[in-house]
NUGUVEX-622595 format. One record per residue (C-alpha): residue in one letter; residue number from 1; z, x, y negated. Coordinates in nm, 2 decimals. Layout:
BEGIN
+------+------+--------+--------+--------+
: resn : resi :     pz :     px :     py :
+------+------+--------+--------+--------+
:    A :  NUM :      Z :      X :      Y :
...
+------+------+--------+--------+--------+
END
This chain:
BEGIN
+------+------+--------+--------+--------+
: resn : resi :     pz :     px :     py :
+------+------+--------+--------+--------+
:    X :    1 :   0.10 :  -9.18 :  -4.12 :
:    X :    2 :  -0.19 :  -9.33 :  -3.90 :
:    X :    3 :  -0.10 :  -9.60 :  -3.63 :
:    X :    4 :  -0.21 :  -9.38 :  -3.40 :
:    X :    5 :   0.03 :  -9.12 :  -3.46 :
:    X :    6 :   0.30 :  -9.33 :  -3.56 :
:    X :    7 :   0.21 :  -9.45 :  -3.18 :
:    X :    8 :   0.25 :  -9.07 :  -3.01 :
:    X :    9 :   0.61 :  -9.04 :  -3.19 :
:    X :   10 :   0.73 :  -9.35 :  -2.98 :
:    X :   11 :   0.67 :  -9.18 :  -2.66 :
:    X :   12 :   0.82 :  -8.83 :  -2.79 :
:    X :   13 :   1.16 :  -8.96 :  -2.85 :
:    X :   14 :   1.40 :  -8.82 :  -2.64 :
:    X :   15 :   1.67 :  -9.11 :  -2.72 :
:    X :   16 :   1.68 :  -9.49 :  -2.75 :
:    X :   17 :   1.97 :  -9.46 :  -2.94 :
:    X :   18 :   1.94 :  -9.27 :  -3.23 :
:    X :   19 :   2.18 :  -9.30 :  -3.57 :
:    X :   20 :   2.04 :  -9.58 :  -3.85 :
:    X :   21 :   2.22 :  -9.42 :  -4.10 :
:    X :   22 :   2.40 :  -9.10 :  -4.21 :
:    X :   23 :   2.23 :  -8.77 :  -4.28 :
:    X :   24 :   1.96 :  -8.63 :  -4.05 :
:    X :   25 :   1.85 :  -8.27 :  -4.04 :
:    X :   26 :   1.47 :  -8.26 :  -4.03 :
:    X :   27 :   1.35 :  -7.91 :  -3.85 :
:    X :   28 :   1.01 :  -7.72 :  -3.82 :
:    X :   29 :   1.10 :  -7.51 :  -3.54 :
:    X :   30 :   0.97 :  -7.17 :  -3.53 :
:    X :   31 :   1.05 :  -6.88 :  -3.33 :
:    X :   32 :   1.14 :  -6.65 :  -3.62 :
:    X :   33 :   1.19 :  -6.91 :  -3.95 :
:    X :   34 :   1.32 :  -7.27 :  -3.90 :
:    X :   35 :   1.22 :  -7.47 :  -4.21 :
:    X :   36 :   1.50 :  -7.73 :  -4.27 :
:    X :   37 :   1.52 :  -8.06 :  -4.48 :
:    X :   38 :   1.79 :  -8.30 :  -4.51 :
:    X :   39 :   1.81 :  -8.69 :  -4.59 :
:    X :   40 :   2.01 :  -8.90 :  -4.77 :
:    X :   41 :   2.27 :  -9.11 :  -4.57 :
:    X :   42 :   2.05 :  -9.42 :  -4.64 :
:    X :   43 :   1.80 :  -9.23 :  -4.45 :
:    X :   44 :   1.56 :  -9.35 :  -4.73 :
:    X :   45 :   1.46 :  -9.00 :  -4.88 :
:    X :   46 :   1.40 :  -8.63 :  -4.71 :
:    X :   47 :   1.44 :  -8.30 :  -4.96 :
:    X :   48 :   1.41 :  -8.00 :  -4.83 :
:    X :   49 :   1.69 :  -7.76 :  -4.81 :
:    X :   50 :   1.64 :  -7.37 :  -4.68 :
:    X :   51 :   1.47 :  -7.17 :  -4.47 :
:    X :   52 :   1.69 :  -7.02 :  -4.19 :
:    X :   53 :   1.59 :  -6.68 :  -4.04 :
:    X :   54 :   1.69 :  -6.65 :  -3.66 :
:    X :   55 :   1.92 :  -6.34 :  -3.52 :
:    X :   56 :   2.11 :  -6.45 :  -3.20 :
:    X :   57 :   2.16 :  -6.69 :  -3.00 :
:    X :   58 :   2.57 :  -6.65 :  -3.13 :
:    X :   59 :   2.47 :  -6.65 :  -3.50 :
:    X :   60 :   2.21 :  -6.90 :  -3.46 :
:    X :   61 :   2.47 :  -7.15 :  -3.28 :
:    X :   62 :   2.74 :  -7.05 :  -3.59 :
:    X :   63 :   2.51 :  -7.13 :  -3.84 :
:    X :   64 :   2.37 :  -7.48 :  -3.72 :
:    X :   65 :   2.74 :  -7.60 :  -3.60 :
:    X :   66 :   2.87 :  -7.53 :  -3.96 :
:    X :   67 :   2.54 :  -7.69 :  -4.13 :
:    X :   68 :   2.61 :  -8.01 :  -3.92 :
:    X :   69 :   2.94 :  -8.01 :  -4.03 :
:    X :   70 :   2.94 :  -7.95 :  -4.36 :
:    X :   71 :   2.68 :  -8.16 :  -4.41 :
:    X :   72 :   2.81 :  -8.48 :  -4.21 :
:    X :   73 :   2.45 :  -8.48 :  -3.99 :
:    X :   74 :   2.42 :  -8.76 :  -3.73 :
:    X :   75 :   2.12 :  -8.65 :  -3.58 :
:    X :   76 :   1.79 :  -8.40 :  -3.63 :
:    X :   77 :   1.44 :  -8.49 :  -3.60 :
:    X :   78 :   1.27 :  -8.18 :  -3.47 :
:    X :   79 :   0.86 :  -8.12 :  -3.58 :
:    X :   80 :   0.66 :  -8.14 :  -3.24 :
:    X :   81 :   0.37 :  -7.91 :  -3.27 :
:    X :   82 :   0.09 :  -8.10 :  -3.07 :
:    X :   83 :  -0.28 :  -8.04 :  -3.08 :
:    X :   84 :  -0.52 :  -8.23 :  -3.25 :
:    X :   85 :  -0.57 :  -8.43 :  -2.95 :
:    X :   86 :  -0.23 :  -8.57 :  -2.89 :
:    X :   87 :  -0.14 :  -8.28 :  -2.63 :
:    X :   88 :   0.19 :  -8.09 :  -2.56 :
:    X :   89 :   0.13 :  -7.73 :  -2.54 :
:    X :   90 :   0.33 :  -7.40 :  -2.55 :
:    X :   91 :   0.48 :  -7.42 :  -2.91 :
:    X :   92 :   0.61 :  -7.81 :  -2.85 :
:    X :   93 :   0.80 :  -7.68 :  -2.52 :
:    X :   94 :   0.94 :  -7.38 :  -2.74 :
:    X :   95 :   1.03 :  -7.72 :  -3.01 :
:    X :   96 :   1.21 :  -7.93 :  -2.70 :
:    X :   97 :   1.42 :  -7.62 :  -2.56 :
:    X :   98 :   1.52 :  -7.58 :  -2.91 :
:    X :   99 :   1.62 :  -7.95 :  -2.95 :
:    X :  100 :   1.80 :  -7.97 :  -2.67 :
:    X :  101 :   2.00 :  -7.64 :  -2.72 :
:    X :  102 :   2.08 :  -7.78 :  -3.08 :
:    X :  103 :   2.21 :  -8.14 :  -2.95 :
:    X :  104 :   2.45 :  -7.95 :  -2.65 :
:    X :  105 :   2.58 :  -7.72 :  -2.97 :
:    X :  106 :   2.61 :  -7.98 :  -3.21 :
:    X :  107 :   2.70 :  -8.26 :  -3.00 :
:    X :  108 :   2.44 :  -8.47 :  -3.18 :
:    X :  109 :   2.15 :  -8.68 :  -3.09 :
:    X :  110 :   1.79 :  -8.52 :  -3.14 :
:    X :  111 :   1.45 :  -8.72 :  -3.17 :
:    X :  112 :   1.12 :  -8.53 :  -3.17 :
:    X :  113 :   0.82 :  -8.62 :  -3.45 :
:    X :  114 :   0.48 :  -8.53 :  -3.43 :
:    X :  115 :   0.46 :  -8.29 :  -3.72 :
:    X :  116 :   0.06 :  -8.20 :  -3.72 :
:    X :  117 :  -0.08 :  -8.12 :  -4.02 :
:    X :  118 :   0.28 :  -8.09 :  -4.22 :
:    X :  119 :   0.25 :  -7.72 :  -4.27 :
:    X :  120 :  -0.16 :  -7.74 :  -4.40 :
:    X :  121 :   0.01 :  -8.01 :  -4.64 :
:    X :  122 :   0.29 :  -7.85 :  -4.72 :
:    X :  123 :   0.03 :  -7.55 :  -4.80 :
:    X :  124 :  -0.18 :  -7.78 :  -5.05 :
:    X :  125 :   0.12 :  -7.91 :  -5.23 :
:    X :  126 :   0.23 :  -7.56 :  -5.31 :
:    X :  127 :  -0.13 :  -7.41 :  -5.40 :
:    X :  128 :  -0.18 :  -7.75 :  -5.63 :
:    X :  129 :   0.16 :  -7.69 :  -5.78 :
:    X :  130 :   0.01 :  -7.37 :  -5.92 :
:    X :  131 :   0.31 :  -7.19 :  -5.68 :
:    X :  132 :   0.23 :  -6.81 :  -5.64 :
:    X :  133 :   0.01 :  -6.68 :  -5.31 :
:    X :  134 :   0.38 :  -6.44 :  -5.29 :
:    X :  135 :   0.60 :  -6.77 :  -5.31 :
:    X :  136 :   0.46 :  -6.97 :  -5.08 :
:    X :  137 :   0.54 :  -6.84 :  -4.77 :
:    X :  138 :   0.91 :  -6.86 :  -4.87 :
:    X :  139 :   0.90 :  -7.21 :  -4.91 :
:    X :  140 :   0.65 :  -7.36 :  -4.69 :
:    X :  141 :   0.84 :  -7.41 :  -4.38 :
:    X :  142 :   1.11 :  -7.60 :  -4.51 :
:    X :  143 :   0.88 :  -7.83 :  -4.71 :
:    X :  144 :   0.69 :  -7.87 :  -4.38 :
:    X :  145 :   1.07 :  -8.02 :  -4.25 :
:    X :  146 :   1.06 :  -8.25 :  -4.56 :
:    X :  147 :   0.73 :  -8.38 :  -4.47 :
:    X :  148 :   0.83 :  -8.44 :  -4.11 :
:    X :  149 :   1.11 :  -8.56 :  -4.20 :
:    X :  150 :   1.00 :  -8.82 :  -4.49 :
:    X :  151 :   0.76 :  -8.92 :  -4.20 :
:    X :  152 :   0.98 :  -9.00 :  -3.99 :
:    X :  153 :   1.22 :  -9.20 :  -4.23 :
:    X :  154 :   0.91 :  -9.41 :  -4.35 :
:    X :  155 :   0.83 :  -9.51 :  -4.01 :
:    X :  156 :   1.15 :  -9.66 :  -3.94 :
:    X :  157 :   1.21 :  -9.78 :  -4.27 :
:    X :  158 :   0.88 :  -9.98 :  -4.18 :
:    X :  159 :   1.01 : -10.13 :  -3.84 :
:    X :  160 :   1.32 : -10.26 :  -4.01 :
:    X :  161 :   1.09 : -10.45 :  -4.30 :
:    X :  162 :   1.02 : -10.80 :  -4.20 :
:    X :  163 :   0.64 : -10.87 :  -4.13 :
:    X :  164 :   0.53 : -10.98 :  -4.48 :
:    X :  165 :   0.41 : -11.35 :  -4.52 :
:    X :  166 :  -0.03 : -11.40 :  -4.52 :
:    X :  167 :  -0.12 : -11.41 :  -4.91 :
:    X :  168 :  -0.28 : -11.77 :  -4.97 :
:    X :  169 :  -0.54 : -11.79 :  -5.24 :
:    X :  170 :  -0.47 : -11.97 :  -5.54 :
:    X :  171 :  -0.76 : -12.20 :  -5.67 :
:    X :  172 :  -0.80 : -12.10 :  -6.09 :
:    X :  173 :  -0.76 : -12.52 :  -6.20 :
:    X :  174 :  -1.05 : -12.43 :  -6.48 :
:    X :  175 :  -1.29 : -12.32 :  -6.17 :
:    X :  176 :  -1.27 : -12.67 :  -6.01 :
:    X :  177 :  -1.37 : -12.84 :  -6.33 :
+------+------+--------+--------+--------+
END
């Protein structure tokens, strides 16, 4: 990820506080599928997991309370759909309603990620893995929510890494002679 976007996510946060470690959900919210990834507890590595269909607002609220559960999730990092210039528009007000409906039913924390470009690349990956046209579509949205998420992790697997020290140049001994 680019500074500048890495930049953008800090402001789309929607808590200081959000878990180190244990298993985050990653989401690419859509209004019919929901691509969802998951990471490891060390929060080191995203895979992607299923692709959930929406019904109802009572299924829907079944289905991600038992997920969380089950899977011991801390927290979810929902995809934020912005424009190429930075902008909020329709789709990322769609993406916070639906992160803050899934916080008040899972009672846990939610951070937002810019997730431009994750479904073009997701695209790529699968045409270059030689994945049939038919397939695709299937899994493209959750391994949109594993590039999201793996974005995510990388970033603040980078804050927590000490600066690293300048290299100094070593002068070859046989050069000076």
């Amino acid at each position: 990820m680019t500074d500048d976007r890495a930049l953008s996510n800090q402001s789309l946060n929607a808590l200081p506080e959000f878990p180190g470690d244990g298993r985050l959900l990653g989401i690419d919210f859509g209004t019919v599928r929901v691509g969802i990834a998951i990471s490891t507890p060390e929060q080191t590595i995203a895979s992607p997991m299923e692709i959930y269909t929406r019904r109802s607002e009572k299924l829907d609220t079944a289905y991600y309370q038992t997920l969380v559960k089950e899977n011991r999730i801390v927290g979810a990092v929902i995809g934020l759909p912005m424009h190429v210039g930075g902008e909020e528009g329709v789709s990322a007000s769609l993406a916070r309603e639906f992160g803050t409906w899934f916080s008040q039913i899972t009672n846990r924390p939610v951070t937002y990620w810019d997730e431009r470009y994750t479904s073009s690349v997701a695209a790529d990956m699968l045409r270059d893995a030689g994945v049939a046209r038919s397939k695709r579509k299937q899994r493209l949205d959750m391994l949109a929510a594993q590039i999201l998420l793996q974005s995510y992790l990388d970033d603040q697997i980078r804050k927590r890494q000490p600066p690293l020290p300048p290299i100094e140049e070593e002068i070859d001994e046989e050069e000076e002679h």
